[in-house]
N, C-alpha and C positions, 0 to 999 in steps of 0.2 A: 648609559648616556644621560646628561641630567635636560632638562627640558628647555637652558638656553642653548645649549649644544641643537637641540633639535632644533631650535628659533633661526639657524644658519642661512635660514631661505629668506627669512623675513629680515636678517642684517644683511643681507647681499641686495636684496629689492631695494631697502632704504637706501643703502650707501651708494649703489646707482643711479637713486635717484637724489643723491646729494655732491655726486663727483662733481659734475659739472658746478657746482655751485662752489665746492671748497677751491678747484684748481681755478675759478676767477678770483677769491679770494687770495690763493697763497699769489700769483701774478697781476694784484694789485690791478686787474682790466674793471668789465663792464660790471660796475655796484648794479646796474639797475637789471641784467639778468640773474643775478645771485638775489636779490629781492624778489623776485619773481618768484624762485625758484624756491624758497623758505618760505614766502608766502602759502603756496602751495599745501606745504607741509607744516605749517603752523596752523592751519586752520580744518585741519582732518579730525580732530575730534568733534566737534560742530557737525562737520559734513557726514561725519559716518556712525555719529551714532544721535543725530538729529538737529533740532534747531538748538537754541539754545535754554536750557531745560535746568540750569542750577543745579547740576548734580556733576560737572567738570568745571574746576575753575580755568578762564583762560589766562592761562600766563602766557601764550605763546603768540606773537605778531613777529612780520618783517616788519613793521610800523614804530615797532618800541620794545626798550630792552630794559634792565634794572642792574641802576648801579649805586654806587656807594663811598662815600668816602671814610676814612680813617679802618686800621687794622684791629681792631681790639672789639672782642665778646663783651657782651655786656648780662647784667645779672637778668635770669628768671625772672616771670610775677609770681608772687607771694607763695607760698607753699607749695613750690616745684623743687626746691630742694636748693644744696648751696650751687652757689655761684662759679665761674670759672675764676683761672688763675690770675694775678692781679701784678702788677707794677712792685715792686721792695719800694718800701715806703721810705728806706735810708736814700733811693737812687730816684728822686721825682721825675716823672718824665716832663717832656718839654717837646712838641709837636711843631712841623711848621706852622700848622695852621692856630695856635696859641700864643700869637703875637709876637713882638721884638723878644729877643732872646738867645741862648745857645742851645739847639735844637742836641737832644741827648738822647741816648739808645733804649731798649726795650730792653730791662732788666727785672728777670721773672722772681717773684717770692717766691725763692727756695724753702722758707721756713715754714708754708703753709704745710699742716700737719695730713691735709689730703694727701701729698706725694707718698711713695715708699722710698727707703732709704737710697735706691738707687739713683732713681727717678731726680731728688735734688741733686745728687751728687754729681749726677751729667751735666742737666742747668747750672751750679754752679760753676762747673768747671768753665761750662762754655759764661758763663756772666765775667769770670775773673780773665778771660780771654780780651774781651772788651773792655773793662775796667785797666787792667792794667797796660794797653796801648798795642799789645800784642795784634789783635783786631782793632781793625778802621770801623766795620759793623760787625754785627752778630751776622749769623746766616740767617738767609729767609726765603724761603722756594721762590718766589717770583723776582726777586732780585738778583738770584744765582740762578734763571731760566730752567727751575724744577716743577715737577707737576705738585703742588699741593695736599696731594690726596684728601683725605675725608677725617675731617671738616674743613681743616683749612685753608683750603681752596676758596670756600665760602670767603675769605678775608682779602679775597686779590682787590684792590683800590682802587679808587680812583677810574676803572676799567670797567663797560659794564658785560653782564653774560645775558645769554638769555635761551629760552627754551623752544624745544620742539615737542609737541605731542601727539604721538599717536596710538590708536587701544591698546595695543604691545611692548609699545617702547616709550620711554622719556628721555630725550636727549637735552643734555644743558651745556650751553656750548659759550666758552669764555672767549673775548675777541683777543687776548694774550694769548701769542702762541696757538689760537685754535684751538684751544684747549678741548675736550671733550669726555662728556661723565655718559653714562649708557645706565640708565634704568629700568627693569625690566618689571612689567606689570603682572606681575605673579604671588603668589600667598605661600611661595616657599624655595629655602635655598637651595642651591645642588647641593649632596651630601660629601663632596670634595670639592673645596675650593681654595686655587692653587694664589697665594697671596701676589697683588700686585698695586699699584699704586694709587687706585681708585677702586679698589675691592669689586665685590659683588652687591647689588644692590639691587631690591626689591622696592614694589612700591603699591601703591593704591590711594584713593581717594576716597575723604569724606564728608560728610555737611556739606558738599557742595563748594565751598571754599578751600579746603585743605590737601595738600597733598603729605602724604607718609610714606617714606626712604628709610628703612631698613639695611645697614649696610655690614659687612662683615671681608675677612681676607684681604685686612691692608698692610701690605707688607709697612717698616720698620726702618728702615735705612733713609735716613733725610727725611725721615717725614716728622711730623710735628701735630699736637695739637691747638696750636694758638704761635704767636710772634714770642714767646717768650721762650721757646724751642721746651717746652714744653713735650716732651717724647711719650712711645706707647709701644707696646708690644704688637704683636702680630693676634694677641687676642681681644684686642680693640670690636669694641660694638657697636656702634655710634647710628640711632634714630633720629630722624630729620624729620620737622611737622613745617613744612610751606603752607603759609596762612596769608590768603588774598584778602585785602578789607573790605570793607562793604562797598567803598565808592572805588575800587579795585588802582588806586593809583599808589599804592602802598603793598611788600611784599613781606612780609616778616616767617624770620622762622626759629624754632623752640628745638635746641640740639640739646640729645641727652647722650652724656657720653659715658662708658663703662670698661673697665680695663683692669681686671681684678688682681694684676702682676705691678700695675705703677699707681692706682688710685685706691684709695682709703676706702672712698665711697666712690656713685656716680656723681658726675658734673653735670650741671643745665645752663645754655648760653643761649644768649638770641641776639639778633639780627637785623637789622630791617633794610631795605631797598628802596629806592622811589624810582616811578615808571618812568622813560625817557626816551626823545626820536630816539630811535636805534642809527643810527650813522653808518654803519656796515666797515667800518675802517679798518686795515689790515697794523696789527700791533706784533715785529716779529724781536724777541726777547734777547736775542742772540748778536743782532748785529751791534758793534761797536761795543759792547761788552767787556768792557776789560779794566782790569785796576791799573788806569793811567797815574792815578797817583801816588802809587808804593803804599797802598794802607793794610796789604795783605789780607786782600779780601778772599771769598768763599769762589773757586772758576768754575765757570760753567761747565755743564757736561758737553763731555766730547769724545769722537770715535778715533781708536787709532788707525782707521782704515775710511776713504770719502766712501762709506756706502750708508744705504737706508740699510742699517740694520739695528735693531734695537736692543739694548742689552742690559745685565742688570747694573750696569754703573749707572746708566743714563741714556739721552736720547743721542743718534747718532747724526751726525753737522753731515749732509749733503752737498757734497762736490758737482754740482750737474755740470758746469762747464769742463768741467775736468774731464767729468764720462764721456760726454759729447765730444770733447778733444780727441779722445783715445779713439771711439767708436769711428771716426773721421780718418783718425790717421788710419787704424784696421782697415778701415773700405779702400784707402789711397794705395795702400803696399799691395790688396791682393790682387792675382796672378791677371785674374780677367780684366782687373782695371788698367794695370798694370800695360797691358797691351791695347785697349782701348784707348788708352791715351797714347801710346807709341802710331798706331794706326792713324788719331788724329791729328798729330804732328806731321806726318808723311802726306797726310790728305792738306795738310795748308803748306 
């Protein structure tokens, strides 16, 4: 058994001690006891392993969270190696936020000679998708209500996430969807690791300022490394360095990605954040969702059955009323009510 498997005590104590806080979140009730209650657990590295001492950086308040606009990596500092995948320079992009104009798709250089032969050959495919009208957009996990995985998660806009930290665990938690990533503060991985859509991840701290995420076991199906779909195997390696600044209202982080079945070399991106009130607002991905306008977009994931169960297409769309209906009418037909209600008709 690998040693998060033995950690099962210490995710049942957290997630107990965070139920209450997501079930006010997913029911849209009281912000101000889900603050409370993150409060709590945002501030336990402080509390448990002393004052404040420069040797954990705080990323973690119910006070303030970090967010970001625009989807796109940006290059390394100097001698960290090349850069991530970049725009086709035939297909200029064109942003909302890049003034008056006709706002145009994310169209990845297929020809950069980092990819392997495969690797363009999917992105193009999916490029001439778009190009030629077939597609209204490209795909993009947070537009098609997918989990991101690792890295590009890191890319969700406009939206901000923020973290929990405790000596064992690092939770980073996205207000899309609730999203949620689990880092485990260990110096090594289990020796099977069964791939899923935020892999396995390790973590530690250094200088004081840094955190390092170690991630491995992300599975492959709809995941991505960048908005350019950008694809990767299942032997994807991808190390994450969170670098708090000195006046800590800036978050930046140095991804180095390795994937020796779709990349030449490794890739280095970075990131940055800026601190902000955390607002606590519930962002759910799913509702109203739908290509109203015949563009032939990417559909959300869905179950063919309303239960919580989760599967490997996707996450499963929860029916509560439905269940509730059924559990209702079950209680209404059976025998004993059945006659309880006969007994209180005769009694009026």
């Amino acid at each position: 058994m690998s040693k998060f498997a033995k950690n099962s005590n210490l995710h049942r104590d957290l997630s107990k001690a965070l139920r209450h806080c997501a079930s006010i979140a997913a029911l849209g009730a009281s912000v101000t006891v889900f603050a409370a209650g993150a409060a709590a657990l945002a501030q336990a590295p402080s509390q448990e392993q002393g004052p404040a001492t420069g040797e954990i950086p705080e990323l973690a308040s119910a006070q303030f969270a970090w967010l970001v606009l625009g989807v796109n990596w940006f290059d390394p500092p100097p001698g960290w190696g090349r850069g991530p995948i970049k725009q086709d320079p035939a297909y200029p992009f064109h942003g909302n936020r890049d003034g008056p104009g006709q706002v145009t798709p994310h169209i990845g250089n297929t020809k950069d000679p980092v990819l392997k032969p495969w690797a363009a050959k999917q992105m193009q495919e999916s490029n001439d998708e778009v190009l030629s009208g077939k597609r209204g957009l490209p795909f993009s996990a947070q537009s098609a209500c997918y989990p991101g995985g690792v890295p590009e998660q890191l890319l969700t806009p406009a939206l901000p996430f923020y973290f929990i930290q405790t000596p064992k665990q690092v939770w980073m938690i996205w207000e899309t969807d609730h999203m949620v990533r689990r880092i485990y503060m260990a110096d090594q991985h289990s020796e099977n690791v069964k791939p899923s859509w935020f892999g396995e991840s390790i973590g530690h701290y250094e200088n004081g300022d840094t955190l390092v995420i170690d991630t491995i076991g992300l599975q492959a199906k709809n995941s991505y490394l960048d908005w350019f779909r950008t694809p990767h195997t299942e032997k994807l390696h991808v190390i994450e360095r969170f670098k708090l600044s000195a006046d800590g209202k800036t978050l930046e982080v140095l991804v180095k990605v390795e994937d020796p079945d779709t990349l030449n070399e490794p890739l280095y991106m970075t990131r940055r954040w800026n601190k902000v009130p955390n607002q606590f607002l519930e962002v759910v991905c799913a509702e109203n969702n739908g290509d109203h306008f015949g563009k032939n977009l990417f559909p959300i994931p869905h179950a063919d059955t309303p239960e919580a169960r989760p599967s490997s297409s996707g996450w499963g769309a929860v029916d509560i009323l439905s269940q509730r209906r059924e559990r209702r009418e079950t209680k209404r037909r059976a025998p004993g009510a059945l006659l309880i209600r006969a007994r209180n008709r005769r009694a009026s």
